[in-house]
Residue, then its C-alpha position, 0 to 999 in steps of 0.5 A: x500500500x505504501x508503494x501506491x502512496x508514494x506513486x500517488x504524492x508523485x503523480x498528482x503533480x502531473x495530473x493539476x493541468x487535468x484537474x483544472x481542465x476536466x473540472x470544468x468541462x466535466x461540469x459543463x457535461x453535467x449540467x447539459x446532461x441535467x438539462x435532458x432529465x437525468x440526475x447527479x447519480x447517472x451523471x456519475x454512473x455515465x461517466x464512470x462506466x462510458x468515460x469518453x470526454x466528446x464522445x459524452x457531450x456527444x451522447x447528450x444528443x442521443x437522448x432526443x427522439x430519432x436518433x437510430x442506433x445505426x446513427x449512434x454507432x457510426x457518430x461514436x466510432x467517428x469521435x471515438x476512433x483516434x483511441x484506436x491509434x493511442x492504444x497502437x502507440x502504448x501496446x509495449x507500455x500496457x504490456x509492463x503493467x499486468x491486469x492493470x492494462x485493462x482499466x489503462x486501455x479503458x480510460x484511455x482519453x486524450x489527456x490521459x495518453x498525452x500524459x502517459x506518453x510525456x511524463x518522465x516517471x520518478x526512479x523511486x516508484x513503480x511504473x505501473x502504479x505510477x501511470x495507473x494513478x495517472x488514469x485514475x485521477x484524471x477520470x476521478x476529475x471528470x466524474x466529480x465535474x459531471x456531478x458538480x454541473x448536473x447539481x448545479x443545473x438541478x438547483x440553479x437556472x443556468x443559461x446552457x447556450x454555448x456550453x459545448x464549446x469547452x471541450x472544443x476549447x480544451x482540445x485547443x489548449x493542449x494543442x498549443x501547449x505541446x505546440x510550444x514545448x514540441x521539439x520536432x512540430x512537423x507532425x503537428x503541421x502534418x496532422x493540421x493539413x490533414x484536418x483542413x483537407x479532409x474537412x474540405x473533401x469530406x464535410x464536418x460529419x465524416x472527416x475524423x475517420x478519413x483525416x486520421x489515417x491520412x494522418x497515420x500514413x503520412x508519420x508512418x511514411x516519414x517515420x525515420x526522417x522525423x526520427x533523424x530529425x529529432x536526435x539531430x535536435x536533442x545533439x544541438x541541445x546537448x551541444x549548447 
């Protein structure tokens, strides 16, 4: 037990930008899920068990009469789909960790894998605890946001238009934040003109799926160039 306390006084640090983050976008899920009828508590129980940020704020459209499931799948696939690509890249991590792979691979959100990805973990913790604490306390975040908003909406007349947009703004911000601290920002430019011309060539409702393998294709393509490119810039660091 003493390994999972230490491994959490060393992960929650990490975890604040989270916090702050899915705090409020949590209660802007709450409070929009509250306003179709639902309650704190399946608030809760939506986003323990679904745990799917957009996806979420998506499903909240769900709840109105002539959505099909056929409709249902496909708009979750297509908002959902780019955590196919985060598990490829973390298979060989998820490997290390034993049964606790399971639940990673579950709460698997973008924030969650930005994290896991760059955080350098502690020499005096264990790996697993350390990424698994990382998971946890990120959808603990959003849960207690998703009760905070539907209380909220419960108890006071809150103006509700707009309110979507945060998760749109939350994808912006970590955008710009890796953007800044990016040493090689080629992907991040390939992965923009690969939004812009899809959308363009495709539509809003049906570009994620198209620009996300156009996207794959072309890292997996320049794979070894972008590779070259970032040790040469870690030896002019060095050298400096």
């Amino acid at each position: 037990m003493s390994g999972y306390k230490r491994a959490f006084r060393k992960a929650f640090p990490y975890t604040i930008p989270v916090l702050t983050g899915y705090l409020f976008i949590g209660i802007a899920f709450g409070v929009m899920f509250a306003e179709t009828g639902y309650s704190a508590g399946w608030a809760a129980l939506m986003s323990l068990l679904v745990y799917a940020g957009s996806g979420q704020y998506l499903a909240v459209n769900f709840f109105t009469p002539g959505i099909s499931f056929v409709q249902i799948v496909f708009m979750t696939l297509m908002v959902n789909v780019r955590h196919v690509f985060y598990g490829i890249s973390l298979l060989e991590k998820f490997n290390k960790i034993g049964r606790k792979r399971w639940y990673m691979i579950f709460a698997l959100t973008d924030e969650t894998y930005s994290l896991l990805c760059t955080t350098k973990i502690p020499d005096d913790v264990e790996a697993d605890k350390f990424l698994f604490l990382i998971s946890i306390l990120d959808q603990s975040y959003w849960i207690l946001g998703s009760v905070i908003g539907a209380i909220a909406k419960s108890l006071l007349p809150i103006n509700t238009e707009g309110i979507e947009f945060a998760m749109t703004a939350l994808f912006v911000v970590i955008f710009v934040e890796q953007w800044m601290e990016a040493q090689n920002r080629i992907p991040a430019v390939i992965g923009l003109i690969a939004a812009i011309l899809c959308r363009v060539l495709f539509g809003a409702g049906s570009f994620v799926l198209p620009a996300m393998l156009l996207m794959i294709s072309c890292l997996f393509i320049g794979r070894r160039q972008l590779e070259h490119r970032v040790d040469q810039k870690k030896e002019e660091s060095a050298c400096h």
